[in-house]
C-alpha positions as CSV (number, residue, x, y, z in Angstrom):
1,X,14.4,11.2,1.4
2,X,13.8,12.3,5.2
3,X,9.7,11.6,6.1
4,X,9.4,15.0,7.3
5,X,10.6,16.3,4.0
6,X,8.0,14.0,2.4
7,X,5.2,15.6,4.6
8,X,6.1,19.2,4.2
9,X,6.1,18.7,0.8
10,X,2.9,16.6,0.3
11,X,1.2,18.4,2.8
12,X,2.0,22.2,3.2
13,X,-1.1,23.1,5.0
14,X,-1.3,22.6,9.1
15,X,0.0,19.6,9.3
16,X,0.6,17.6,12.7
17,X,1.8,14.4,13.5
18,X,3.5,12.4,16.1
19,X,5.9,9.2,15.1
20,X,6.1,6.3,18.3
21,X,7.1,3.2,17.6
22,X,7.7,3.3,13.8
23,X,4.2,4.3,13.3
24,X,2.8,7.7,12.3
25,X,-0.2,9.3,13.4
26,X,-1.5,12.9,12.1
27,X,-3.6,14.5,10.1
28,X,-3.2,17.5,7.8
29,X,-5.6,20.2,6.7
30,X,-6.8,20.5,2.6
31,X,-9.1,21.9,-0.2
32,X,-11.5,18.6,1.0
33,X,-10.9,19.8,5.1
34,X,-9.3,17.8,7.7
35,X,-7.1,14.1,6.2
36,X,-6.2,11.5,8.4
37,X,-2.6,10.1,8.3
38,X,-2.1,6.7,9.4
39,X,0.8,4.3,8.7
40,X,4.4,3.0,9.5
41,X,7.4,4.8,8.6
42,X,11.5,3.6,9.5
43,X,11.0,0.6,8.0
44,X,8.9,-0.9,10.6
45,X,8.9,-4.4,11.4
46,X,4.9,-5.0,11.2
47,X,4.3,-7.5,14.3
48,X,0.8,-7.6,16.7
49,X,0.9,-4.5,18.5
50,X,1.6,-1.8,15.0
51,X,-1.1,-4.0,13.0
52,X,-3.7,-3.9,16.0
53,X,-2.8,-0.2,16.4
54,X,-3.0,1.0,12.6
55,X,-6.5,-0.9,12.9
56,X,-7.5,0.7,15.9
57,X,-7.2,3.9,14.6
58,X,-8.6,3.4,11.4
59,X,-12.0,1.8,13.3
60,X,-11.5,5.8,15.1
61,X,-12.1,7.4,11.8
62,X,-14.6,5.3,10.6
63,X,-16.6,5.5,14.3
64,X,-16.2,9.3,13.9
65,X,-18.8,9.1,10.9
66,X,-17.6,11.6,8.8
67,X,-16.4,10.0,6.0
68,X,-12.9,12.0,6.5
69,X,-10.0,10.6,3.8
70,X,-7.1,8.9,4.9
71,X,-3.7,8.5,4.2
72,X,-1.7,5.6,4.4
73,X,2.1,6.1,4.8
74,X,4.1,2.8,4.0
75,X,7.9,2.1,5.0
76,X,7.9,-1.4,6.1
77,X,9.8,-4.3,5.5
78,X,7.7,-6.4,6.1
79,X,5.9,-9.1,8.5
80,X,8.0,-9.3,11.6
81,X,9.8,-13.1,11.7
82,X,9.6,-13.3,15.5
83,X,8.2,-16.4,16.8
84,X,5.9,-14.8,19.5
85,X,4.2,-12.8,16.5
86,X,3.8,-16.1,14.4
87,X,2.2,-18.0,17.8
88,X,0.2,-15.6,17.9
89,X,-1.2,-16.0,14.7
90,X,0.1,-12.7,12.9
91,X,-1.4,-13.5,9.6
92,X,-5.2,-13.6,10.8
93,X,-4.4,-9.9,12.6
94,X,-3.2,-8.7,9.3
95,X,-6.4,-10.1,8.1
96,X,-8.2,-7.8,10.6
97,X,-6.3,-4.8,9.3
98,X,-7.1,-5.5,5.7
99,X,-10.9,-5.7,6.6
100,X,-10.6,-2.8,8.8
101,X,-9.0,-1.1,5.4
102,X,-12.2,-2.6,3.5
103,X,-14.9,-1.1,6.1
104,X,-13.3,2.1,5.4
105,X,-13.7,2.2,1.6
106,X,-17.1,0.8,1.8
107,X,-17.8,3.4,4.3
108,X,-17.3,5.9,1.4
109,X,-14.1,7.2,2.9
110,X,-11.4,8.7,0.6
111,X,-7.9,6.8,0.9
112,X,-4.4,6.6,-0.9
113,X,-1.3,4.9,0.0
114,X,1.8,6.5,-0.1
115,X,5.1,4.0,-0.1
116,X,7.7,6.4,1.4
117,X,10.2,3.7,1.8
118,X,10.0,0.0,1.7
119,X,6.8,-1.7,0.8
120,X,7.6,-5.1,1.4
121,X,5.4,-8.5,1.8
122,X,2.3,-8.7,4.2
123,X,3.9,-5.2,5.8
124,X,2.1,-3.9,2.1
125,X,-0.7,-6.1,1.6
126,X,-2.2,-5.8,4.8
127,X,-3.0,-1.8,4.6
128,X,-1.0,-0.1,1.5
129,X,-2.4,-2.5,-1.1
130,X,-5.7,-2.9,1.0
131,X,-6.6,1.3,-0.2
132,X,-8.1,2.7,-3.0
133,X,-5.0,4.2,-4.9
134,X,-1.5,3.1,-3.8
135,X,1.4,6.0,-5.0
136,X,4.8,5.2,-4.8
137,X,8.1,7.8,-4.7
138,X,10.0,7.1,-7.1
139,X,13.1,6.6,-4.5
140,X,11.2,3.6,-2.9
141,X,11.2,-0.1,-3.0
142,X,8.6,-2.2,-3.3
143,X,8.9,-6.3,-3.2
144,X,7.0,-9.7,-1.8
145,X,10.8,-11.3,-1.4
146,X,14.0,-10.8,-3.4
147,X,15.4,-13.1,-5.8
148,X,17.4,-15.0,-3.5
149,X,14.6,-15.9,-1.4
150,X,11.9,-16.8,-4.1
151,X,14.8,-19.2,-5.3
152,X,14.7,-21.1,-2.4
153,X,11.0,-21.2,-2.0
154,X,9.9,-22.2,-5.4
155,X,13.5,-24.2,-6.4
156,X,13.6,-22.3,-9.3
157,X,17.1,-21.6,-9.9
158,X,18.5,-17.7,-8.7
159,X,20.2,-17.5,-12.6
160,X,16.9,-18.8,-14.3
161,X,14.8,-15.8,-11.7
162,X,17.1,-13.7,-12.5
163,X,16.5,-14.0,-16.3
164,X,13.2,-14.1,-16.4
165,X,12.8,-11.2,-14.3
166,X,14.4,-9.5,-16.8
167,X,11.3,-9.5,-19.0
168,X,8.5,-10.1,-17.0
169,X,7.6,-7.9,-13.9
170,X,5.3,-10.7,-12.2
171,X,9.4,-11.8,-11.1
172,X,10.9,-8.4,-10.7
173,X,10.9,-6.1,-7.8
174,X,11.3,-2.8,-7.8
175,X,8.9,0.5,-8.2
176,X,8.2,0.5,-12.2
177,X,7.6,-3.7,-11.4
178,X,4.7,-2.9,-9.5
179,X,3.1,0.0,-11.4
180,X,3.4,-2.4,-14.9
181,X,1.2,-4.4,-12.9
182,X,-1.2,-2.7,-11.7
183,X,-0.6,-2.5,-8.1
184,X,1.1,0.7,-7.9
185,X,-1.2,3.4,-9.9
186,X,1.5,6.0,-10.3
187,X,5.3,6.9,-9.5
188,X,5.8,10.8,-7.4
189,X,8.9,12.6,-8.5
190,X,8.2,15.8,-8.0
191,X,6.8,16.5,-4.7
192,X,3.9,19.1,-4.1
193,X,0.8,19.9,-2.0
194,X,-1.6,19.2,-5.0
195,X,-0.8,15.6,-5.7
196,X,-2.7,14.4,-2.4
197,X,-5.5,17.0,-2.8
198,X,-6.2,16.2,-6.2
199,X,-6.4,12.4,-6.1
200,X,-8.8,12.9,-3.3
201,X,-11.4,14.9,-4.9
202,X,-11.1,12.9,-8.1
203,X,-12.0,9.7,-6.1
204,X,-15.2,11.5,-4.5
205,X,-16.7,11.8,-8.1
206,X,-16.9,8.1,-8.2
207,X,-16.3,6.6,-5.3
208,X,-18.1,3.6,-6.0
209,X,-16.0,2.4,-8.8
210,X,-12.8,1.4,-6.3
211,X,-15.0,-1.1,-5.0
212,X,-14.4,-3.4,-8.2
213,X,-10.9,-4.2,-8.3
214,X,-9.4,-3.6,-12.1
215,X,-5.8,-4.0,-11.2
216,X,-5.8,-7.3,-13.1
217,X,-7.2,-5.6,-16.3
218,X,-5.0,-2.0,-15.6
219,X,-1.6,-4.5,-15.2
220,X,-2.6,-6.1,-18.4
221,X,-3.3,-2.8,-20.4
222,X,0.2,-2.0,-18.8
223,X,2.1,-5.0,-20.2
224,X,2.9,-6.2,-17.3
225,X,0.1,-9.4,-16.3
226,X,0.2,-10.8,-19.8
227,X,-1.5,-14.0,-18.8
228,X,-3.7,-13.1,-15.8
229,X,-6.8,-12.4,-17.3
230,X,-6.9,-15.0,-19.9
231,X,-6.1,-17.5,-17.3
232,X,-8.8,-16.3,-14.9
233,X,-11.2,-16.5,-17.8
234,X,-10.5,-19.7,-18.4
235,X,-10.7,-20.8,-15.0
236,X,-14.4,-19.0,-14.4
237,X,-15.7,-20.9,-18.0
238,X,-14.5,-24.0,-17.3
């Protein structure tokens, strides 16, 4: 689905937005006022300069001190592999973004992730996983590496991954993968100006409660982290 079709639909009320170098910038009008929209779209290859710009402007909104909700669009496939990005140490700027996500949430601002496209590796974590509510289409794909790759990274056999991911999602990727595990909180079919509005306002009545993370607990109730929490638990009491 076309990202301007996405926006129209998600957000039928003045909206505005300007797309430059596979990032989006905008902002849209609702029942809680003015949203900020912030994110990557085209399945952007995060490197320095889109990570240091999505935190740059989500330092803006938080500078602006008035707690005004964001929303994160995701469509990236990932970390960019260029050496010049790895020199320059690309994983501790994605650790900037993800703190600048943080300062955001503990500022009390509302936020949601939206994975248009692809949500892939430290592309996600850095910002989409990094907000209070992550959404997916149901059209999307989200993964840390495919099957092929994980083969050759943890020797397991592509056969044997492929089995197993047949019955656990920990090994799987995919868009229902990721919501039986609690990373994804729900899957958008149907398309309309209310789903964005609603899950906005229904985080104001307790914000404070995204500042625990459950996702461990909610992937567990889902069937789909069947040993997390009894491993962490035996890890903390031992």
């Amino acid at each position: 689905m076309q990202t301007n079709t996405v926006l129209d639909a998600l957000f039928p009320n003045e909206l505005q937005y300007d797309i430059r170098d596979s990032m989006i910038r905008g902002s849209a009008q609702t029942k809680l006022g003015t949203v900020k929209i912030i994110g990557t779209v085209d399945s952007a290859a995060m490197n320095q300069h889109i990570a240091l710009t999505l935190a740059t402007d989500i330092l803006d909104v938080i500078a602006e001190d008035n707690k005004t909700p964001v929303v994160f669009i995701v469509d990236t496939l990932g970390q960019d592999s260029s050496r010049a990005d790895e020199l320059l140490c690309l994983n501790g700027t994605f650790a900037h973004l993800a703190s600048c996500v943080d300062l955001l949430r503990r500022r009390g601002h509302p936020n949601l992730a939206i994975v248009l496209g692809e949500a892939v590796s430290g592309g996600f974590l850095s910002y989409g996983l990094m907000a209070n509510q992550a959404f997916a289409l149901a059209t999307s794909q989200i993964k840390v590496m495919d099957l092929q790759a994980m083969s050759r990274v943890t020797k397991i056999p592509c056969d044997k991954l492929k089995s197993l991911s047949q019955t656990s999602a920990i090994f799987a990727p995919g868009v229902e993968n990721y919501h039986a595990m609690g990373a994804v909180n729900g899957i958008w079919d149907d398309l309309n100006g209310q789903l964005v509005e609603d899950t906005l306002a229904d985080q104001l009545t307790h914000m404070d409660d995204f500042l625990t993370d459950e996702r461990r607990k909610v992937g567990e109730d889902r069937a789909g982290r069947t040993l997390c929490n009894n491993i962490v638990e035996a890890v903390l009491s031992a």
